[in-house]
GUGUVEX-653471 format. One record per residue (C-alpha): residue in three letters; x, y, z; residue number from 1. Coordinates in Angstrom, 1 decimal. Each point is the difference from the previous one (the first is absolute). Layout:
! GUGUVEX-653471
VEXKOL code      X      Y      Z pos
VEXKOL  ala      X      Y      Z NUM
...
***
This chain:
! GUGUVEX-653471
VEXKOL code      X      Y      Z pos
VEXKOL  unk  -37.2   49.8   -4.8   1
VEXKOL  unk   -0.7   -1.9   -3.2   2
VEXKOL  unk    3.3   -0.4   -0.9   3
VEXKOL  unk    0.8   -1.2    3.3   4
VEXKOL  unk   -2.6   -1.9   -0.1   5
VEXKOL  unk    1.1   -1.4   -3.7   6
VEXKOL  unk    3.9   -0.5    0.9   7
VEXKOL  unk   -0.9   -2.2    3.5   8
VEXKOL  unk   -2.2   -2.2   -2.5   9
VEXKOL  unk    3.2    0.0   -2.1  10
VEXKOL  unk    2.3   -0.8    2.9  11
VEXKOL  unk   -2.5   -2.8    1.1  12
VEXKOL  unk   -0.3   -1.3   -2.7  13
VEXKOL  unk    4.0   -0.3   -0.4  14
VEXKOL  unk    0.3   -1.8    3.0  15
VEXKOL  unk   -2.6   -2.4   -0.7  16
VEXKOL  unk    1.6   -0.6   -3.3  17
VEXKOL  unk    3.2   -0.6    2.2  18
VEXKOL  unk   -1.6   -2.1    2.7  19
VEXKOL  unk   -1.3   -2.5   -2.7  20
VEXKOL  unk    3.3    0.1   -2.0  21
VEXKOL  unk    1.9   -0.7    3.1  22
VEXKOL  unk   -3.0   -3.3    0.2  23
VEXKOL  unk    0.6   -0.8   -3.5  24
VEXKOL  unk    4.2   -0.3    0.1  25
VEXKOL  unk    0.0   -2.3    3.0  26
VEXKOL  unk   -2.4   -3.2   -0.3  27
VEXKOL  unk    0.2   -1.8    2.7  28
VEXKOL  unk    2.8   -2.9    0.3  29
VEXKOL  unk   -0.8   -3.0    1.8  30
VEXKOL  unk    3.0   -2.3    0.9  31
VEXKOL  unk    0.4   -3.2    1.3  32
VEXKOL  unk    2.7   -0.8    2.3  33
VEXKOL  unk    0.4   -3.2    1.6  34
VEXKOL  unk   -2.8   -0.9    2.1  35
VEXKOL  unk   -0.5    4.0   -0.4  36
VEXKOL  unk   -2.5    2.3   -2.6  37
VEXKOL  unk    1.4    3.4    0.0  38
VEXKOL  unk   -2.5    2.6   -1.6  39
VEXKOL  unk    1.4    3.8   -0.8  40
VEXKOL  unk   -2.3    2.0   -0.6  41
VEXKOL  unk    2.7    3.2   -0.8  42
VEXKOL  unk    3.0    0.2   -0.9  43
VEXKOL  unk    2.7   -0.7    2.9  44
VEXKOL  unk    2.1    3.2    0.5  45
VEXKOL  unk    2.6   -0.8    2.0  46
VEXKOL  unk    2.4   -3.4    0.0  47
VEXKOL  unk    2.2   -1.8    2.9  48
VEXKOL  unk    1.7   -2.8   -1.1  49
VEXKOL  unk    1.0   -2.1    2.7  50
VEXKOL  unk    2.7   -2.2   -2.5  51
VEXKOL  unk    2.4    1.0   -2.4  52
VEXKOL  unk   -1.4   -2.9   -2.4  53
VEXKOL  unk   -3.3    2.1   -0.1  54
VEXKOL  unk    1.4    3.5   -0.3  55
VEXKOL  unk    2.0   -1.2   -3.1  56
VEXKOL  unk   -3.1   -1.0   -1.2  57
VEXKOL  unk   -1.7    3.4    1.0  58
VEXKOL  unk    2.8    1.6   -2.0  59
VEXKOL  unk   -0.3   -1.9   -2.8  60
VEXKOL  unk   -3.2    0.9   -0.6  61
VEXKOL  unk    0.6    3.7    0.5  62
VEXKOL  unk   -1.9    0.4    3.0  63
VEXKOL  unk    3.1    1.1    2.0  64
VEXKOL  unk   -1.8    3.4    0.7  65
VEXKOL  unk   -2.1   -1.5    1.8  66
VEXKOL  unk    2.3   -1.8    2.1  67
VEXKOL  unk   -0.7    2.0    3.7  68
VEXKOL  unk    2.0   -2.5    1.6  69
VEXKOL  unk    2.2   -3.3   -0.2  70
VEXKOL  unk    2.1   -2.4    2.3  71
VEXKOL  unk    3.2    0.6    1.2  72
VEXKOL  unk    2.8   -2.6   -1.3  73
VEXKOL  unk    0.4   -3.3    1.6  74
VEXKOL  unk    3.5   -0.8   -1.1  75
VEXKOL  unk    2.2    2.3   -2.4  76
VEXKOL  unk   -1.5   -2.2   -3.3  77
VEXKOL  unk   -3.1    1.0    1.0  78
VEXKOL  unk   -0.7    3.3   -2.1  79
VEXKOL  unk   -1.6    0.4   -3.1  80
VEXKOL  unk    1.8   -0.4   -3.4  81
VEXKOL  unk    3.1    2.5   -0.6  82
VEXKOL  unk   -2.0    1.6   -2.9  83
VEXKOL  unk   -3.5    0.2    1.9  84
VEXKOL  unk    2.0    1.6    3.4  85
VEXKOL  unk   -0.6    3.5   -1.6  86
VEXKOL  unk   -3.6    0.0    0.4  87
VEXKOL  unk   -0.3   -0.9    3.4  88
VEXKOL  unk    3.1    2.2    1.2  89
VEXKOL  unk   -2.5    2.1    1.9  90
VEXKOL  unk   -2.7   -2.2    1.5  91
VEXKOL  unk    0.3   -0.3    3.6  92
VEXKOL  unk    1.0   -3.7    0.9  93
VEXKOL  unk   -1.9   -1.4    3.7  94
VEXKOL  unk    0.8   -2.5    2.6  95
VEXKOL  unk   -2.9   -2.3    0.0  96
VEXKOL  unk   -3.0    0.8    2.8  97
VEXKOL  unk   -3.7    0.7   -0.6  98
VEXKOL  unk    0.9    3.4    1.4  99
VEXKOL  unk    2.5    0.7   -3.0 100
VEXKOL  unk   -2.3   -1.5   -2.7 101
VEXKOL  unk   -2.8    2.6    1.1 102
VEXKOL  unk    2.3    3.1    0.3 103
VEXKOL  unk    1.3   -0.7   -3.8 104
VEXKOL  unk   -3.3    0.8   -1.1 105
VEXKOL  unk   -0.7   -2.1   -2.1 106
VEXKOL  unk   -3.4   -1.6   -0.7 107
VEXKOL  unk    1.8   -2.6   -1.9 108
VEXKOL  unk    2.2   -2.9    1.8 109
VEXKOL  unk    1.2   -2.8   -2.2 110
VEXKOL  unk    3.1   -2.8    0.8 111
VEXKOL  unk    0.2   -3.6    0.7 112
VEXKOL  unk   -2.4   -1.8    2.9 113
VEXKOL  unk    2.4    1.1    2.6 114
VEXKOL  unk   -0.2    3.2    0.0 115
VEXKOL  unk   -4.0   -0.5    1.0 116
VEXKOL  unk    0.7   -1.0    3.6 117
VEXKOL  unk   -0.9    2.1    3.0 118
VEXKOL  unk    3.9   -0.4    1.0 119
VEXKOL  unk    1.0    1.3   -3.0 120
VEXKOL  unk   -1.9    2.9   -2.7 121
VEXKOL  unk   -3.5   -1.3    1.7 122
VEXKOL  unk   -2.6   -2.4   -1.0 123
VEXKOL  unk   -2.5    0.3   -2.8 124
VEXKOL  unk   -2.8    1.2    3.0 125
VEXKOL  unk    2.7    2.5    0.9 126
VEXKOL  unk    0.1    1.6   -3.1 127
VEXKOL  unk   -3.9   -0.3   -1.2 128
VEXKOL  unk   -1.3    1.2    3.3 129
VEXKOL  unk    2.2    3.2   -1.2 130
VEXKOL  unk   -0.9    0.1   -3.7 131
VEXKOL  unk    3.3   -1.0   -0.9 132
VEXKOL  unk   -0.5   -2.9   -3.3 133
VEXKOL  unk    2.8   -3.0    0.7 134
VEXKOL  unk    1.3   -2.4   -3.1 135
VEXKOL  unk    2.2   -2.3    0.8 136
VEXKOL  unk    2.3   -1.6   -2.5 137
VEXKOL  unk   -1.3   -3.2   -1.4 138
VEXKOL  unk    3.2   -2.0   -0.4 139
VEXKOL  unk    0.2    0.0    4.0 140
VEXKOL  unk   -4.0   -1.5    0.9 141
VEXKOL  unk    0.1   -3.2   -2.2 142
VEXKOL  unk    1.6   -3.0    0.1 143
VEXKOL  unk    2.6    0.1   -2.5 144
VEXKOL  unk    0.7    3.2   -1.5 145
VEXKOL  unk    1.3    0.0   -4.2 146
VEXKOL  unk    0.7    3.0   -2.2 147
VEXKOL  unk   -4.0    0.1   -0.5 148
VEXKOL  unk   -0.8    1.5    3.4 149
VEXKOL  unk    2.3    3.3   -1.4 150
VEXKOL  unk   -2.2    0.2   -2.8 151
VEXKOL  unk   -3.0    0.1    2.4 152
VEXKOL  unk    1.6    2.6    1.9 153
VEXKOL  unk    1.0    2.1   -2.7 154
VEXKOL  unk   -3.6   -0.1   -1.5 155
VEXKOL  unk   -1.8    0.6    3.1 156
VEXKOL  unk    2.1    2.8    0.8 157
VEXKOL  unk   -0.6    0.8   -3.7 158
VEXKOL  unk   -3.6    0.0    0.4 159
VEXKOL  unk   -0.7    2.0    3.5 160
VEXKOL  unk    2.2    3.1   -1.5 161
VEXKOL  unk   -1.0   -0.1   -3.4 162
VEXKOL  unk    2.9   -1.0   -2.0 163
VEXKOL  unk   -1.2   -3.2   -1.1 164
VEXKOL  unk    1.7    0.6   -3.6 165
VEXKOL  unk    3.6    0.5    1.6 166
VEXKOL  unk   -0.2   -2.9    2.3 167
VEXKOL  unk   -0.8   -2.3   -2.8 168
VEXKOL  unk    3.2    1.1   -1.7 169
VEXKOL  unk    1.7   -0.6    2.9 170
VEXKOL  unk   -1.1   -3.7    0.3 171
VEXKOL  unk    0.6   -0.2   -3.6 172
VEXKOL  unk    3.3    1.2    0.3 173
VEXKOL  unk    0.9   -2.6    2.7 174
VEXKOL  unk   -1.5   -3.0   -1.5 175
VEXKOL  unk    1.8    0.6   -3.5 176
VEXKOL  unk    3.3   -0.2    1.5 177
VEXKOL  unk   -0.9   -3.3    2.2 178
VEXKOL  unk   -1.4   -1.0   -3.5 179
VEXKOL  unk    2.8    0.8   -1.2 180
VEXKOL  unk    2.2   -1.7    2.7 181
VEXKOL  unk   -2.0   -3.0   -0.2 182
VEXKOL  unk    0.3   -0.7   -3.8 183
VEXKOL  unk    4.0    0.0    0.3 184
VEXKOL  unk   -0.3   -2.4    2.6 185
VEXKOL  unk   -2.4   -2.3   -1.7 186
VEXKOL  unk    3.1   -1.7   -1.6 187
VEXKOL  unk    0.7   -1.8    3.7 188
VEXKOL  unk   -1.0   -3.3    0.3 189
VEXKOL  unk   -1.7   -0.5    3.3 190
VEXKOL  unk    2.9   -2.1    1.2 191
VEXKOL  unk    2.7    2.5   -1.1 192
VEXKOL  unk   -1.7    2.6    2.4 193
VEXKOL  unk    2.2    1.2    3.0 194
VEXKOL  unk   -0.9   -0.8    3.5 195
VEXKOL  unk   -0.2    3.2    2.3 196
VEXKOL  unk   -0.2    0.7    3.2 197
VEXKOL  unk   -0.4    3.2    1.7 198
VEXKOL  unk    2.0    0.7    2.6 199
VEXKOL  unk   -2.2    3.2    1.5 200
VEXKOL  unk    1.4    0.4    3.6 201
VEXKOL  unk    1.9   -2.5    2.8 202
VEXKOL  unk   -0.3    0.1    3.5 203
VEXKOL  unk    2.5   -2.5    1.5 204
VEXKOL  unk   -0.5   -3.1   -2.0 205
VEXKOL  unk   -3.6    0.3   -0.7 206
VEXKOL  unk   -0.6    1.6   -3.7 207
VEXKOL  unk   -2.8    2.0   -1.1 208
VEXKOL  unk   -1.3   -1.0   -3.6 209
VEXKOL  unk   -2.8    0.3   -2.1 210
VEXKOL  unk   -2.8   -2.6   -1.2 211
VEXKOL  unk   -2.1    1.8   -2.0 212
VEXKOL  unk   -1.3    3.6   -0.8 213
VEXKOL  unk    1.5    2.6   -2.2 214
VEXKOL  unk    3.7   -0.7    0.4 215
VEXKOL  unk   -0.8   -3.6   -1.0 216
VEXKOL  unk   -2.1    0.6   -2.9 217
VEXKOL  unk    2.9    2.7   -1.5 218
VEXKOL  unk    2.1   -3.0    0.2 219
VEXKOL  unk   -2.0   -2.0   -1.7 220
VEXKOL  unk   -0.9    2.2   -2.8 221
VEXKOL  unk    3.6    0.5   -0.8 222
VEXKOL  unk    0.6   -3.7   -0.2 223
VEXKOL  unk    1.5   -0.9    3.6 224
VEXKOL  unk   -1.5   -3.0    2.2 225
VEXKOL  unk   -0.6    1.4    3.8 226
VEXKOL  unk    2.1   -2.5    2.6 227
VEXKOL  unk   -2.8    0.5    2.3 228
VEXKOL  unk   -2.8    0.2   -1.8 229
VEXKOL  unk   -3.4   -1.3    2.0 230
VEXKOL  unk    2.4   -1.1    3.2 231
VEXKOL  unk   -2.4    2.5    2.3 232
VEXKOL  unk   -3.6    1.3    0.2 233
VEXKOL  unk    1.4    2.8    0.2 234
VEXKOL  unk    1.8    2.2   -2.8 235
VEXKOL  unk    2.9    0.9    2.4 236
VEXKOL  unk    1.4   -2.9    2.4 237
VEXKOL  unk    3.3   -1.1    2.0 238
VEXKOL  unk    2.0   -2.9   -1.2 239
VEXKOL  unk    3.5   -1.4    0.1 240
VEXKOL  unk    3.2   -0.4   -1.5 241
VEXKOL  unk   -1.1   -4.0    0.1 242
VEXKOL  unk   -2.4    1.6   -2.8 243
VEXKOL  unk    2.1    1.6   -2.1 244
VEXKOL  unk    2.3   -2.8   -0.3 245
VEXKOL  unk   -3.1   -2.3   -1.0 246
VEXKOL  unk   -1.0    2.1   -2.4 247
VEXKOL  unk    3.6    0.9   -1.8 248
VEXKOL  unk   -0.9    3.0   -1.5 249
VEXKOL  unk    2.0    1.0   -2.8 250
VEXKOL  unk   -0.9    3.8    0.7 251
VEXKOL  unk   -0.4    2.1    3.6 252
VEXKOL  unk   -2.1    2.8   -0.5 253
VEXKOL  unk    1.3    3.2    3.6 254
VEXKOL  unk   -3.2    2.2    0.5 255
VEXKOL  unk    2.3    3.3    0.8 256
VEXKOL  unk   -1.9    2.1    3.4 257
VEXKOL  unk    0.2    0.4    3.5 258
VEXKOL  unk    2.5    0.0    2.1 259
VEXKOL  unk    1.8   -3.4   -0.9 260
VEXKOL  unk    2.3    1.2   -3.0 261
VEXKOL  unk    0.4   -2.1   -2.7 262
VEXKOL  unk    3.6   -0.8    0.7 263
VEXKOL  unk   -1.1   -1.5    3.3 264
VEXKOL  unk   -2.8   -2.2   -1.9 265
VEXKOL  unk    2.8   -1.7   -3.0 266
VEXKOL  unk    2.3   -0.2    3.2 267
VEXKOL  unk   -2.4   -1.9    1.8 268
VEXKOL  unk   -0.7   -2.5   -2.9 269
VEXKOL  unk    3.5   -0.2   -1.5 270
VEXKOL  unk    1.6   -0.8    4.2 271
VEXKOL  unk   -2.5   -2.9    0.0 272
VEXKOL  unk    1.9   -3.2   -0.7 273
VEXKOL  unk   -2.9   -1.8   -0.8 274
VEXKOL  unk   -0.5    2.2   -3.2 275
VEXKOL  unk    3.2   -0.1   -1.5 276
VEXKOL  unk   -1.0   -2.5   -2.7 277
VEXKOL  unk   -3.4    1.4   -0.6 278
VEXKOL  unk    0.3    1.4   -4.3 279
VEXKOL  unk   -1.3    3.7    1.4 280
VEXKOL  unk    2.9    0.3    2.7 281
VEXKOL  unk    2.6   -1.8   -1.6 282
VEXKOL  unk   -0.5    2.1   -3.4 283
VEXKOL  unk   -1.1    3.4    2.3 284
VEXKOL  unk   -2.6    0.0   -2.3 285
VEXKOL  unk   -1.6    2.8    1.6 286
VEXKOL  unk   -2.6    2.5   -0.8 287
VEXKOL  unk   -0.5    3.5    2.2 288
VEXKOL  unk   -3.4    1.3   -0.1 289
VEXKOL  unk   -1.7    2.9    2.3 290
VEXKOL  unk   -2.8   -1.6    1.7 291
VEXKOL  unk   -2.1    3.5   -1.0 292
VEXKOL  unk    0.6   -1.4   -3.5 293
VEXKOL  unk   -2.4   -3.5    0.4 294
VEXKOL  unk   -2.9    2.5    1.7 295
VEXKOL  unk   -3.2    0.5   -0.9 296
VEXKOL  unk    0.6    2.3   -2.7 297
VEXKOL  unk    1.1    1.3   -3.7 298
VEXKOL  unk    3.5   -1.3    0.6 299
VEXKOL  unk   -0.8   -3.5   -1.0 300
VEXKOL  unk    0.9   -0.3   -3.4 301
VEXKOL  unk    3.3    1.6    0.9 302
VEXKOL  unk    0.7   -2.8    3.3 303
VEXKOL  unk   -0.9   -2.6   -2.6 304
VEXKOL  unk    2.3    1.2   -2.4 305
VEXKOL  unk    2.9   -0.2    2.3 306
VEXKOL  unk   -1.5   -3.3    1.0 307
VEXKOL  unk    0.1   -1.0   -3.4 308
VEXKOL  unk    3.4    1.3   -1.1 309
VEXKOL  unk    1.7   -1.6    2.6 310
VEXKOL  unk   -1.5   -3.3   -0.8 311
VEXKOL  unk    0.5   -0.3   -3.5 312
VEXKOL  unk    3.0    2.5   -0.4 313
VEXKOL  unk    0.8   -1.2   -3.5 314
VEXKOL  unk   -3.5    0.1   -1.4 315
VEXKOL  unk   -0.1    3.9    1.0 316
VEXKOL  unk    3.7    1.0   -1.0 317
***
C-alpha cells in the first residue's frame, strides 16, 4: 500500500509538473485587430484559412500542420506558390458557409474582412459564441493598405503561435529586397518616373482600377507613379477610357484572375481607337501580373520586383 501510495504522489506530482509547464510555454497573447483585441489564452490547434494570401503566410511560417482547413480557389491564379503547393496537398479546401468553417474544426479562422460576414464564413459573434478566435488581415480594414500591414500580419501571426523569431526573419527578408529595390531606383528623377495605370478588370467600357492600397504602394516603392492615385474614396473604383487617355500612361499594369482572360483585357484596350496614341498602347508596354501576387502577403517583394524590372529594365539588366 505504501508504494502505491508513494508512486500516485509520484504520478501527481508529474502531472502537476506538466499542468504548470503546459502554463508556463503559452503566455497569453493579446492582439489587436482593427477596432478588435483578440486575447489567446492557448495555443490555437487547428487553422482555416479563408484566402490563399493568408495560407502562404501560414506556410511560411511553418504552421502548415496546423492548417485543418483552407479556401477553395477563386480563379486558376489563385493557389499558393508552386514551391509552397506541397504542404498543403492534403488539406481539405471548403466552399465558404458558417456550416463549413465549423465542420473544419478549427478554432482558428483568419482572412480578409469578407470572409467575416454571416453570407459568407460567418461574423465575428458567429465564431465567438462558438469559441472559434477570428483575425482578419489588416491590409483589408484600413484605409489605404502599404507593404506595412504584411508586416503586422506576419508578426501577429508570429506572436499568437509562438514563432515570433521566424516571423521577424521573414519581414526582414521582404524589406531587404524592397530595400534593395528601392536604392536602384533612387537614381530616377521624379519627373523621369513612368506613369502607370492598372488595368485590373473591364466590363463594357467602364474600367476597374486602383487608387490606393497595396497594389499602389508596390508601385510606388519600385519607382512607378499610379494613373489613378487618390481619384476614389475607395481603394478599388470604376472609371473610363476618357481616363486613361488623360492620364497617358506610359505603362498598363493586367491583374491576371477570373474569368476575363488576359487576351480579352489587352484586346479590349488595344480595339479602342481612342488609345492608340496613348505611350503604354502604342509601345504595348505591358506588364502581366497575378492579382494573388499584390495580396496581403509575403509575395510583395517579389510583385515589386517585377514592378520594378519592367519599369527600369536597363537599370536591372
Amino acid at each position: 500500500m505504501k508504494k502505491f501510495l508513494s508512486v500516485l504522489l509520484v504520478l501527481c506530482m508529474a502531472l502537476s509538473l506538466t499542468f504548470a509547464f503546459a502554463d508556463e510555454v503559452y503566455e497569453p497573447v493579446t492582439i489587436v485587430n482593427g477596432d478588435r483585441t483578440i486575447t489567446f489564452t492557448e495555443m490555437p490547434t487547428g487553422i482555416l484559412s479563408c484566402n490563399t494570401c493568408a495560407t502562404e503566410n501560414i506556410i511560411m511560417l511553418g504552421l502548415a500542420d496546423k492548417l485543418v482547413g483552407r479556401n477553395v480557389p477563386s480563379n486558376p491564379a489563385d493557389v499558393p506558390l508552386e514551391e509552397l503547393q506541397p504542404a498543403v496537398e492534403n488539406v481539405p479546401t471548403f466552399e465558404k458557409s458558417h456550416e463549413n468553417a465549423v465542420a473544419s474544426g478549427a478554432d482558428f479562422v483568419i482572412g480578409q474582412v469578407s470572409v467575416f460576414r454571416e453570407s459568407t464564413w460567418g461574423s465575428y459573434e458567429m465564431f465567438e459564441s462558438k469559441g472559434i478566435n477570428c483575425y482578419t488581415i489588416s491590409g483589408t480594414i484600413v484605409l489605404d493598405e502599404t507593404v506595412e500591414n504584411i508586416y503586422e500580419d506576419v508578426r501577429a501571426l508570429g506572436a499568437i503561435f509562438k514563432v515570433e523569431d521566424r516571423a521577424e526573419e521573414l519581414i526582414a527578408d521582404i524589406q531587404a529586397r524592397i530595400d534593395a529595390v528601392q536604392e536602384t531606383v533612387s537614381v530616377v528623377a521624379e519627373e523621369d518616373k513612368p506613369v502607370v495605370f492598372v488595368m485590373d478588370s473591364n466590363n463594357g467600357n467602364e474600367i476597374y482600377t486602383t487608387s490606393s492600397g497595396l497594389q499602389s504602394n508596390l508601385i510606388e516603392l519600385a519607382g512607378g507613379i499610379n494613373a489613378t492615385k487618390g481619384m476614389a474614396d475607395s481603394r478599388w473604383f470604376t472609371t473610363s477610357v476618357e481616363v486613361i487617355v488623360e492620364t497617358n500612361p506610359d505603362i498598363i499594369i493586367f491583374n491576371d484572375y477570373g474569368s476575363q482572360t488576359i487576351e480579352e483585357k489587352i484586346d479590349f484596350i488595344e480595339s479602342n481607337p481612342a488609345l492608340q496614341d496613348v505611350p503604354a498602347v502604342a509601345n504595348k508596354n505591358y506588364v502581366i501580373i497575378p492579382l494573388v501576387q499584390v495580396m496581403q502577403d509575403v509575395r510583395a517583394a517579389a510583385a515589386c520586383e517585377t514592378f520594378a524590372q519592367a519599369f527600369y529594365p536597363d537599370l536591372f539588366a
